[in-house]
N, C-alpha and C positions, 0 to 999 in steps of 0.2 A: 775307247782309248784309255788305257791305265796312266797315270801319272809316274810318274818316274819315283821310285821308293826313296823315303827318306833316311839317311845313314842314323842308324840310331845311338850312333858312335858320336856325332856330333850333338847329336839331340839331349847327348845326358848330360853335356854343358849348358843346359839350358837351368838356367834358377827355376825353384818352384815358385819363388816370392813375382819373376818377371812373367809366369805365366799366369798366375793369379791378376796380376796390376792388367793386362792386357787384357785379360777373356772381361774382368769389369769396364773398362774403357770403352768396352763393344755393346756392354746393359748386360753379360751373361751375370746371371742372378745366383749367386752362393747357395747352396741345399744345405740346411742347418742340421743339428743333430747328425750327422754321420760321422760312425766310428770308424777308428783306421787310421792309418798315416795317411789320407788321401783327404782331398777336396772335390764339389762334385757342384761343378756349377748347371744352370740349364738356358737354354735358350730364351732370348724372350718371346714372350708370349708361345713361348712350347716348351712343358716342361717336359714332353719323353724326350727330348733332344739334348741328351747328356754332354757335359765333357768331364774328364774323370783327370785330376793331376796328381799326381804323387807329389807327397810331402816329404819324403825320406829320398835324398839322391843314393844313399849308399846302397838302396835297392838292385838288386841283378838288374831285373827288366825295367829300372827305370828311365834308361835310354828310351824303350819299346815303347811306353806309356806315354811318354813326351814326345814320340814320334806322332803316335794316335791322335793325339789331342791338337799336336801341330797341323794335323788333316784335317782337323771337323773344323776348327779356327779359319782355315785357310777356304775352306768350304761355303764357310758361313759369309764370310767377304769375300767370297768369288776372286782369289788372288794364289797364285801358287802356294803349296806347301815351302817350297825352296826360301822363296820371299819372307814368308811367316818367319820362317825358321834365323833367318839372317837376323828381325827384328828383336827378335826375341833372343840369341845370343848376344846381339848388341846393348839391349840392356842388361843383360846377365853380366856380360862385363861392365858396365858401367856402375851398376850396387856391388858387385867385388870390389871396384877400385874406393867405393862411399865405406866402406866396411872393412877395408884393409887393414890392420896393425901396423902401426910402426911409417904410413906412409904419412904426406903432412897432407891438412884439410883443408877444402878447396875456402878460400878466404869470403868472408861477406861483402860482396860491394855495398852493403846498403848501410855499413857501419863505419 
């Protein structure tokens, strides 16, 4: 049974910064030294088991890219792609709204 394709139309709203935060959060392990607008994390404890993010969104394919990657993610935690992908636009908007110009900051309670 194939999984139902991800739109990679939604996918290229995804932040590169919120797929980074997340494939860490899971132990995926950053591969240093690589050139490229891209990031290339690996699995733990398997490092042929890539994930590949693009760092440049104004890329054509990098809907495509963040579609890919939305799949080994979702793979890896045995959770749809759909779901992944929801997570991960969710925080994509939430570091737009931290990053915004011009909007006001969210206030310190602790101050």
């Amino acid at each position: 049974m194939n999984p139902a394709p991800l739109a990679s139309g939604r996918a290229s709203h995804v932040r590169a910064d919120a797929i980074e935060g997340y494939a860490e959060s899971l132990g995926w392990i950053r591969v240093l030294d690589v050139n490229g607008p891209i990031a290339v994390y690996h699995r733990p404890g398997s490092p042929l088991h890539q994930l590949i993010i693009p760092l440049d969104e104004s890329y054509d394919d990098y809907g495509e890219t963040v579609a890919e990657a939305v799949r080994k993610l979702a793979a890896f935690e045995e959770r749809s792609p759909a779901e992944v992908l929801e997570l991960l636009l969710d925080r994509s908007a939430s570091r737009r709204r931290l990053v915004t110009p011009g909007l006001p900051s969210v206030p310190n309670r602790g101050s």
